[in-house]
N, CA and C atoms as a LAMMPS dump frame, in Angstrom:
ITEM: TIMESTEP
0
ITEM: NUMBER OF ATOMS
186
ITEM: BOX BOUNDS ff ff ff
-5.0000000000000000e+02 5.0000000000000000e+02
-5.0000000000000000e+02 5.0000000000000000e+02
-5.0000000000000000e+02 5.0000000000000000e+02
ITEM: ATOMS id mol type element x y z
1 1 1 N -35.645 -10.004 -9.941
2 1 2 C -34.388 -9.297 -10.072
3 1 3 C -34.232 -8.264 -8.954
4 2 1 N -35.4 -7.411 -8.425
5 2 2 C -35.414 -6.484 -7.815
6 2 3 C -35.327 -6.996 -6.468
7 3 1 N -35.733 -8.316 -6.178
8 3 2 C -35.919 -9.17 -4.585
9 3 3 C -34.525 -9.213 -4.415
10 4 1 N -33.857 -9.911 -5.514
11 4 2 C -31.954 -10.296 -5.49
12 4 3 C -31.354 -9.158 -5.011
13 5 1 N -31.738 -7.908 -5.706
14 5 2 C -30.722 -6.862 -5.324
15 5 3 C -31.023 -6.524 -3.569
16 6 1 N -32.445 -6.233 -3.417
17 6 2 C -32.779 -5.881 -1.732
18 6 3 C -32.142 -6.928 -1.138
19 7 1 N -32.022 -8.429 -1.368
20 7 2 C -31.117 -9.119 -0.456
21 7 3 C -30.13 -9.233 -0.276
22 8 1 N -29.375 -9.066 -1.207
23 8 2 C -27.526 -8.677 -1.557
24 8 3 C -27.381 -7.664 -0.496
25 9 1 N -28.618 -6.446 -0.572
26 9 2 C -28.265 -5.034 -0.279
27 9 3 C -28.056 -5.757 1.725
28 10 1 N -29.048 -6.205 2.055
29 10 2 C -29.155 -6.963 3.679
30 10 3 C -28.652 -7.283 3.886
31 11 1 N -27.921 -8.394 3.45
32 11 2 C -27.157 -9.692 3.451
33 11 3 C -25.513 -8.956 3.6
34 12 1 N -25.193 -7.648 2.643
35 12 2 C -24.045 -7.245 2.634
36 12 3 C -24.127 -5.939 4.16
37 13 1 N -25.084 -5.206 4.594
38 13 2 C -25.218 -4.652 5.648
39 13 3 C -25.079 -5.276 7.115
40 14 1 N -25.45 -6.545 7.036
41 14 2 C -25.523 -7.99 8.136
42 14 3 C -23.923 -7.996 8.332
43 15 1 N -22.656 -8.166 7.184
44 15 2 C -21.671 -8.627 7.236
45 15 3 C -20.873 -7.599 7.879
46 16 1 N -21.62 -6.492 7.491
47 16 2 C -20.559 -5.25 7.64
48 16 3 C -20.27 -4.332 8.961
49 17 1 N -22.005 -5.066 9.635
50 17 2 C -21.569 -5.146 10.892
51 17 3 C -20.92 -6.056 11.803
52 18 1 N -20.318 -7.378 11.406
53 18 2 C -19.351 -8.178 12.003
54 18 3 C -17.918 -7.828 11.573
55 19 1 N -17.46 -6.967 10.994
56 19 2 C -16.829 -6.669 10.397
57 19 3 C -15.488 -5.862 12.053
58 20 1 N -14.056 -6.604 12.185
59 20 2 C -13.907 -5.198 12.955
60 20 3 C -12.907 -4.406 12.785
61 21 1 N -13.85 -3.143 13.223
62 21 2 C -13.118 -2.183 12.167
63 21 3 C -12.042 -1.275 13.107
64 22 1 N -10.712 -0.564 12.72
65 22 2 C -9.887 -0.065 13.411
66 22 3 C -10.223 1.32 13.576
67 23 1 N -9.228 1.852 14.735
68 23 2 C -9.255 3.02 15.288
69 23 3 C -9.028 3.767 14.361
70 24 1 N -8.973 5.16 15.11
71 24 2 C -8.413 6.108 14.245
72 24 3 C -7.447 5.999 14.635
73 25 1 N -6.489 5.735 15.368
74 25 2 C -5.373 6.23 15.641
75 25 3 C -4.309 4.604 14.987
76 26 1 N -5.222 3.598 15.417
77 26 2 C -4.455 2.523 14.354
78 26 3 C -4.173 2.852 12.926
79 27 1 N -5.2 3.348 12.385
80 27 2 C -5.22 3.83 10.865
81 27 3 C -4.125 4.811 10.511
82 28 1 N -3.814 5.668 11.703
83 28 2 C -2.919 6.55 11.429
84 28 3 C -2.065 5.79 11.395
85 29 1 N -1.383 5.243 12.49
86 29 2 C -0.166 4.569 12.998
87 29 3 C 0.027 3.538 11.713
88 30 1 N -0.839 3.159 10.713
89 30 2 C -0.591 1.957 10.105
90 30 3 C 0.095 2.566 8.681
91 31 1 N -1.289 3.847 8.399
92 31 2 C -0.98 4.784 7.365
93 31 3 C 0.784 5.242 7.556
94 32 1 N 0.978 5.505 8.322
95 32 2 C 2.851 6.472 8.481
96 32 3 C 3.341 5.223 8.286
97 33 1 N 3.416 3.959 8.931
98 33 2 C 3.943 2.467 8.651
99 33 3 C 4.255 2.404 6.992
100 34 1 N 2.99 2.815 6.794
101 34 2 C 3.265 2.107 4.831
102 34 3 C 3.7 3.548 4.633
103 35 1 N 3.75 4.355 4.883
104 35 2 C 4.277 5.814 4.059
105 35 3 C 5.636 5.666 4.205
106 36 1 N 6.418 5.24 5.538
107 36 2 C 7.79 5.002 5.887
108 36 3 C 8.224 3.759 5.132
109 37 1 N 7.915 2.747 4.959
110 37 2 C 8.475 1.652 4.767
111 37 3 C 8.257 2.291 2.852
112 38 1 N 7.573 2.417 2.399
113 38 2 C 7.565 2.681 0.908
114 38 3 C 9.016 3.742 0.677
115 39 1 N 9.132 5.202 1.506
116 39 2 C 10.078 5.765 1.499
117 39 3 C 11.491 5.156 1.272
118 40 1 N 11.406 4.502 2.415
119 40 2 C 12.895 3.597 2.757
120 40 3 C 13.222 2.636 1.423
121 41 1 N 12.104 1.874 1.47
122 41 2 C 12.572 1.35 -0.358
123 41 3 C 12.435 2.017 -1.577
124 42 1 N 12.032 2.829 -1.196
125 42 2 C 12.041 4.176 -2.379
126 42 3 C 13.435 4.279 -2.762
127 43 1 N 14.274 4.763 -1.49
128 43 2 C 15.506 5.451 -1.497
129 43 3 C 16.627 4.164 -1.308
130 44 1 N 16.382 3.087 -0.991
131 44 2 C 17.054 1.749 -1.466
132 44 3 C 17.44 1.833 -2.516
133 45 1 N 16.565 2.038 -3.745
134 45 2 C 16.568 0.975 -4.617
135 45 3 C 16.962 2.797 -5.357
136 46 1 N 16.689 4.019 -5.125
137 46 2 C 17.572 5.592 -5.374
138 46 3 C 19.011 5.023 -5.375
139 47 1 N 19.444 4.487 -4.174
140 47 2 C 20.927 4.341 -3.638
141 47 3 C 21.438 3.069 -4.904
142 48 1 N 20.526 2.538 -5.003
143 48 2 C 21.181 1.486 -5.896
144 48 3 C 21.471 1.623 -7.273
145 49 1 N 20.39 2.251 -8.064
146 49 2 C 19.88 2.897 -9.303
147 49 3 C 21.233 3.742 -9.406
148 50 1 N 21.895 5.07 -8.616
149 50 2 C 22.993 5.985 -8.464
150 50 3 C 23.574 5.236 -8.697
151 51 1 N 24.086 3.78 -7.887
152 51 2 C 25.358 3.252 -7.575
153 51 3 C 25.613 2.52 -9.494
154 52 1 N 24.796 1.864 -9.593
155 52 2 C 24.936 0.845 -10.554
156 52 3 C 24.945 1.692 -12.005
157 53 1 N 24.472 3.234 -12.24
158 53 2 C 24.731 3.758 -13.165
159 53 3 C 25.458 4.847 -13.042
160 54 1 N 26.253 4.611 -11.887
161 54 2 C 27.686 4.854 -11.723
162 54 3 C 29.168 4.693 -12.369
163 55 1 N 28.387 2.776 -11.818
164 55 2 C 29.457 1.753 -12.619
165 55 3 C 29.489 1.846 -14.141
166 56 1 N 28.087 1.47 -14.643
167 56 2 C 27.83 1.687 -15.95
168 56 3 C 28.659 2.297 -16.497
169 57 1 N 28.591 3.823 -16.26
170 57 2 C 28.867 5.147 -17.082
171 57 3 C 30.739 5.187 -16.719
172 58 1 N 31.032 4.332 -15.588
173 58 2 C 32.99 4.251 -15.684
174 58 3 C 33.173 3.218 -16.586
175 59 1 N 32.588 2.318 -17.083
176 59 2 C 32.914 1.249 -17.612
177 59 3 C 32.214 1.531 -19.245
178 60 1 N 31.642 2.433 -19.721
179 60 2 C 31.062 2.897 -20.933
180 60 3 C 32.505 3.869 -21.374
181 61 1 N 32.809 4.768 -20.312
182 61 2 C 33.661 6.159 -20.877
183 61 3 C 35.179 5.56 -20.883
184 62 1 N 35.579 4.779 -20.016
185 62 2 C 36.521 3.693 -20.309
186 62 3 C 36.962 2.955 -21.316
């Protein structure tokens, strides 16, 4: 049991150096990417949510 785990433990250290890994400055650039694009459909689907219980509430008090 104890051989399995030390080889998992190798075997997963082996991979992790083929692994390739990004900059810092990609990470940033990727991080603001998903922070912006989440925003923007954030406030999509704000603009839509307003609009459509807009309609709702003229067509309820009506």
């Amino acid at each position: 049991m104890i051989s399995k785990i030390i080889t998992f433990i190798k075997e997963a250290r082996v991979e992790l150096t083929k692994v390739n890994w990004l900059s810092k400055r990609q990470t940033v650039n990727y991080t603001l990417l998903v922070i912006g694009v989440s925003l923007a459909v954030a406030a999509f689907l704000g603009g839509l949510d307003y609009l459509f219980s807009g309609i709702l509430k003229g067509f309820i008090i009506k």
